[in-house]
C-alpha positions in Angstrom: -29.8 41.6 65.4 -28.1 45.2 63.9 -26.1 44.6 60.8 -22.8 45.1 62.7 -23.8 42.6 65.3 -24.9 39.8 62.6 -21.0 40.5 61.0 -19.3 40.5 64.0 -20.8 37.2 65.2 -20.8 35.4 61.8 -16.6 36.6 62.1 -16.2 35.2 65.3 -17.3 31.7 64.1 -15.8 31.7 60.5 -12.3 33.8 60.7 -9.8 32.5 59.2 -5.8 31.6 61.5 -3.8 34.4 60.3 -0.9 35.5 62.0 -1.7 38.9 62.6 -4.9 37.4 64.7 -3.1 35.8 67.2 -2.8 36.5 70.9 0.6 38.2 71.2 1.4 39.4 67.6 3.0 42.6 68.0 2.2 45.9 67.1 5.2 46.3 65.0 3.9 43.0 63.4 1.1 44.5 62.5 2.4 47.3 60.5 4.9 45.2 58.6 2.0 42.7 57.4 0.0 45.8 56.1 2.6 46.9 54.5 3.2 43.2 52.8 -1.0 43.0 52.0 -1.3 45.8 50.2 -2.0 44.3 46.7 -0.4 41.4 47.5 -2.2 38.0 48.2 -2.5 36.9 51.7 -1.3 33.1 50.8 2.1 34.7 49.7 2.3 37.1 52.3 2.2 34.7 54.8 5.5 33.0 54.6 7.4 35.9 53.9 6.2 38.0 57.1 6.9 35.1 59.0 10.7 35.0 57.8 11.1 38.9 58.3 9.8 39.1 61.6 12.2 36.1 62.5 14.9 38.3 60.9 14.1 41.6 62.0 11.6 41.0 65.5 11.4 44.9 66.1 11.7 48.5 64.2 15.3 49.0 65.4 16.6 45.5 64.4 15.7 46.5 60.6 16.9 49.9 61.2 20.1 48.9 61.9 20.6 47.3 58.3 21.0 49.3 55.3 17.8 49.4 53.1 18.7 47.2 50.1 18.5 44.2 52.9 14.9 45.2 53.5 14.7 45.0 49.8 16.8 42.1 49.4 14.1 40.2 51.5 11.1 41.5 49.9 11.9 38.7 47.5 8.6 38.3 44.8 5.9 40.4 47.2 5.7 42.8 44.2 6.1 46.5 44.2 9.4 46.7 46.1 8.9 50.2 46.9 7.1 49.0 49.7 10.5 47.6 51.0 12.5 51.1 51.0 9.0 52.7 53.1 9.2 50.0 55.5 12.9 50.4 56.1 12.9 54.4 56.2 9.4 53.7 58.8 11.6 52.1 60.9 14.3 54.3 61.3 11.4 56.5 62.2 9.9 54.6 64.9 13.7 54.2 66.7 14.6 57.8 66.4 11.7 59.4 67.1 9.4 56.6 69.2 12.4 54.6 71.2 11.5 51.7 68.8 7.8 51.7 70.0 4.9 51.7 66.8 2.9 54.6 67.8 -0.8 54.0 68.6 -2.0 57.5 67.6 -3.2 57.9 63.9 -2.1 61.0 63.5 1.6 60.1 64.9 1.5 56.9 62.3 0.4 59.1 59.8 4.1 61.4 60.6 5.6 57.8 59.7 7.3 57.6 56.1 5.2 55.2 53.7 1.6 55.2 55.8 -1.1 56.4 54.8 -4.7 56.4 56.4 -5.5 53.1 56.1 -2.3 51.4 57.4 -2.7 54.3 59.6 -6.4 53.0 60.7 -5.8 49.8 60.9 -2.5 49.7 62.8 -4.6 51.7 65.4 -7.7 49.4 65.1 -5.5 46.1 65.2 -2.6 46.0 67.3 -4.5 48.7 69.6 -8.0 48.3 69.8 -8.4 51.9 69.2 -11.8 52.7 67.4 -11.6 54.0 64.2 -13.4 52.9 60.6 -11.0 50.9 58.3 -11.7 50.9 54.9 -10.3 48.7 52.3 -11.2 47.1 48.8 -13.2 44.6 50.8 -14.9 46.5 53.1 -15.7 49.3 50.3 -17.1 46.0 48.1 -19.4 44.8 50.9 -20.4 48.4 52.0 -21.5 48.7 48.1 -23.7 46.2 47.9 -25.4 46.0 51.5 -25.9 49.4 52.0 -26.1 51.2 48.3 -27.1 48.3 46.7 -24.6 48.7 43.9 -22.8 45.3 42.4 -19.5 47.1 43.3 -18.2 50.6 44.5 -17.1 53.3 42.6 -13.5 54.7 43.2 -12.4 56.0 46.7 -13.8 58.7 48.2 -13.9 60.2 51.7 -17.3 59.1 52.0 -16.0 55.7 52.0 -14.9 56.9 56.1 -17.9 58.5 57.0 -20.4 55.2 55.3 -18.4 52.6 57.2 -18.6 55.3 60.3 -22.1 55.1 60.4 -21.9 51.3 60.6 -19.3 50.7 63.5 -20.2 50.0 67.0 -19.4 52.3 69.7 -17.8 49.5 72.0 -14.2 49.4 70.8 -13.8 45.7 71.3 -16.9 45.5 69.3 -15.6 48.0 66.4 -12.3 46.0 65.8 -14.1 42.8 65.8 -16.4 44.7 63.3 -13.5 46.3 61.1 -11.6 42.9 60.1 -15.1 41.2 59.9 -16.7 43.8 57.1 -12.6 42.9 55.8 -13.1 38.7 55.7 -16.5 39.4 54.4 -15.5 40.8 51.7 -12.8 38.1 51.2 -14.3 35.1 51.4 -18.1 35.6 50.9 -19.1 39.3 49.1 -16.2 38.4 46.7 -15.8 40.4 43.3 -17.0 37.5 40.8 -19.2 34.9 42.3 -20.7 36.0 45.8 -21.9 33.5 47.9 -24.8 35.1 48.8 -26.6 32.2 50.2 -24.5 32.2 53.1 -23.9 36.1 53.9 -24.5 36.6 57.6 -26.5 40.3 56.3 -28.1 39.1 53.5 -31.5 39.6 54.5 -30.4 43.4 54.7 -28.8 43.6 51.8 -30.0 46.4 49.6 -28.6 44.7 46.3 -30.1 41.4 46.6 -33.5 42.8 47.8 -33.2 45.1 44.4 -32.9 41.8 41.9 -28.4 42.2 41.5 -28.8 45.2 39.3 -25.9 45.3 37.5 -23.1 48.0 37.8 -23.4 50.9 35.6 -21.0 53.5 37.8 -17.4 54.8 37.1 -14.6 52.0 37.2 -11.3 52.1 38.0 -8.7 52.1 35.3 -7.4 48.6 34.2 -4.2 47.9 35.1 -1.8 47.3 31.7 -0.7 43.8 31.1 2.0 42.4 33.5 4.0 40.0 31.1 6.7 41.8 28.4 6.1 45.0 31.0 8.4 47.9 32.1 7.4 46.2 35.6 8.3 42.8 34.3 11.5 43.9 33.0 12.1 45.9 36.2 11.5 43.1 38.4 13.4 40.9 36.5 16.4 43.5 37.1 16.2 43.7 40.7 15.8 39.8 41.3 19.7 39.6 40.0 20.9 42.1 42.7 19.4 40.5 45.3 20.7 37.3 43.9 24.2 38.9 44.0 26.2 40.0 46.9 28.4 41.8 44.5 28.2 44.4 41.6 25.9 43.0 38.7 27.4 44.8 35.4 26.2 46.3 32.6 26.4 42.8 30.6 24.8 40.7 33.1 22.0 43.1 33.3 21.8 43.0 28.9 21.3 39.4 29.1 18.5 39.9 31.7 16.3 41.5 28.7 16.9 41.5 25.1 14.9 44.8 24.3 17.7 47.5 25.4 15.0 50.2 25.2 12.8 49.1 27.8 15.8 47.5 29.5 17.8 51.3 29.6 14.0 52.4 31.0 13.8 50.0 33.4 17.2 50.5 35.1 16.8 54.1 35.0 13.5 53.7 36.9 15.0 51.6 39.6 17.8 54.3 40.1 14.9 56.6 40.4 13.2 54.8 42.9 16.2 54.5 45.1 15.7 50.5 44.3 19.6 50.6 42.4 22.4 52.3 43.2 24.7 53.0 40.2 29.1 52.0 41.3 32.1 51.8 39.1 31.5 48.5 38.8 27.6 47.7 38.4 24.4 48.0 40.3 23.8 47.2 43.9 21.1 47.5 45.8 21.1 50.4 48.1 
C-alpha cells in the first residue's frame, strides 16, 4: 500500500464529524470555517460557525450588514481582523461572482483576506478540485515521514511542491488525501507526544526508522505572552463595543485598563485596523 493510500484509508475509518465534512455544507461554508480555523481551536470554532451561518447562510446576506456586525459576531475567535476580511470577501463574492464562492484558485486568491491556503483548500474542499494543501499539520507530518525531522522548519514553497509529490492523481482520492495528511497531524503526529504506535505510515516513516533524532533546525519566533498584552488590552477594548449598541466613551474605555499607556496604544491600534471607529461621542464599531 503507497503512503497516500495507507492515509487515505486510515482517514476514512478514523475522521472526526465536523461540520465542514458533511454532505451538503456549502461552499461558502467552507470559506467562512477557514477563515474561523486559522489559529483558532476547532472545539471553539465549532459553535460559532454554526451561529454565523444560521445568521448570515450566504456571501450576500453578510454583505448586506455593515462590518462591525461581522465583527460584533466574531465574539472571542481571536484576531478580529479576520472578521473585517470576511465581511469585505463577501462584498466581493456578491459584486463580482453574483454571490457564488469561486472554485478557481486564482479567482479566490482576487478575494480580499485569502491567501493560498484558504485559497487551496476552498478549491480542494467544497470543490474537489486537486490541488496540495498545506498547513501546520500537514507541514508537521510531511517533516517527520518524509525528512525525518521531529518538526519542520518555517514555511517555504517547498512545502507545495513536497506535499505535491505525495498526492494522488485521482481528485477524489487527493481531497480525501489533503484533510487526511490534515487529521493526521491533529490527532496522531501531534507536536508533543505522537502516538506513533498507531500512525497508519509508520512503517515509512523516515524519523522513527532514524531513532526520533531530535530537532536541531530553525524555529519559529515565540509568540510574546498573552496576559497584561497590547492584544489583551485590545481585546478587552473591543469586547465593550460589541457589548454596546451605543457609543462607549472615553471613561468607560479608562476603566477597561488601568495602564493609560498601553490603553492610548491599544485604541489607537484598533482605529488603525478599521476595528473602531472614533464619533463625537465614543467608539463604535465600524
Amino acid at each position: 500500500m503507497t503512503f497516500a493510500a495507507a492515509v487515505v484509508d486510515w482517514y476514512h475509518a478514523n475522521r472526526r464529524d465536523l461540520p465542514w465534512r458533511r454532505d451538503g455544507f456549502t461552499a461558502w461554508g467552507t470559506l467562512v470555517s477557514e477563515f474561523m480555523l486559522q489559529q483558532t481551536p476547532v472545539s471553539r470554532v465549532i459553535p460559532r460557525l454554526e451561529e454565523w451561518l444560521t445568521q448570515w447562510p450566504t456571501p450576500a446576506d453578510l454583505a448586506a450588514v455593515p462590518p462591525g456586525e461581522a465583527v460584533r459576531a466574531w465574539q472571542s475567535l481571536g484576531y478580529p481582523r479576520r472578521a473585517l476580511w470576511l465581511h469585505a470577501c463577501a462584498v466581493a463574492i456578491t459584486e463580482r461572482h453574483d454571490g457564488v464562492v469561486p472554485e478557481d484558485v486564482e479567482a479566490l486568491l482576487a478575494l480580499p483576506g485569502i491567501g493560498d491556503y484558504t485559497a487551496r483548500a476552498v478549491a480542494v474542499f467544497a470543490y474537489g478540485e486537486r490541488h496540495p494543501v498545506v498547513d501546520t499539520n500537514i507541514r508537521r507530518v510531511i517533516a517527520r515521514a518524509v525528512d525525518g525531522q521531529g518538526e519542520p522548519g518555517p514555511p517555504s514553497k517547498r512545502d507545495l511542491a513536497s506535499m505535491e509529490a505525495l498526492l494522488p492523481h485521482d481528485r477524489s482520492a487527493a481531497a480525501a488525501f489533503n484533510a487526511g495528511m490534515m487529521e493526521l497531524g491533529a490527532l496522531v503526529c501531534v507536536a508533543r507526544v505522537p502516538r506513533c504506535d498507531v500512525c497508519p505510515v509508520r512503517e515509512a516513516c523516515a524519523w522513527r526508522r532514524a531513532g526520533y533524532p531530535p530537532y536541531d533546525g530553525p524555529r519559529k519566533a515565540v509568540q510574546k505572552k498573552y496576559e497584561g498584552s497590547d492584544r489583551q488590552v485590545r481585546g478587552l477594548i473591543l469586547a465593550e463595543l460589541r457589548a454596546s449598541h451605543v457609543p462607549v466613551t472615553d471613561a468607560e474605555i479608562e476603566r477597561v485598563w488601568p495602564d493609560a499607556r498601553q490603553r492610548d496604544r491599544a485604541v489607537a491600534g484598533l482605529l488603525a485596523d478599521g476595528l473602531a471607529i472614533r464619533t463625537p461621542t465614543g467608539y463604535v464599531l465600524p
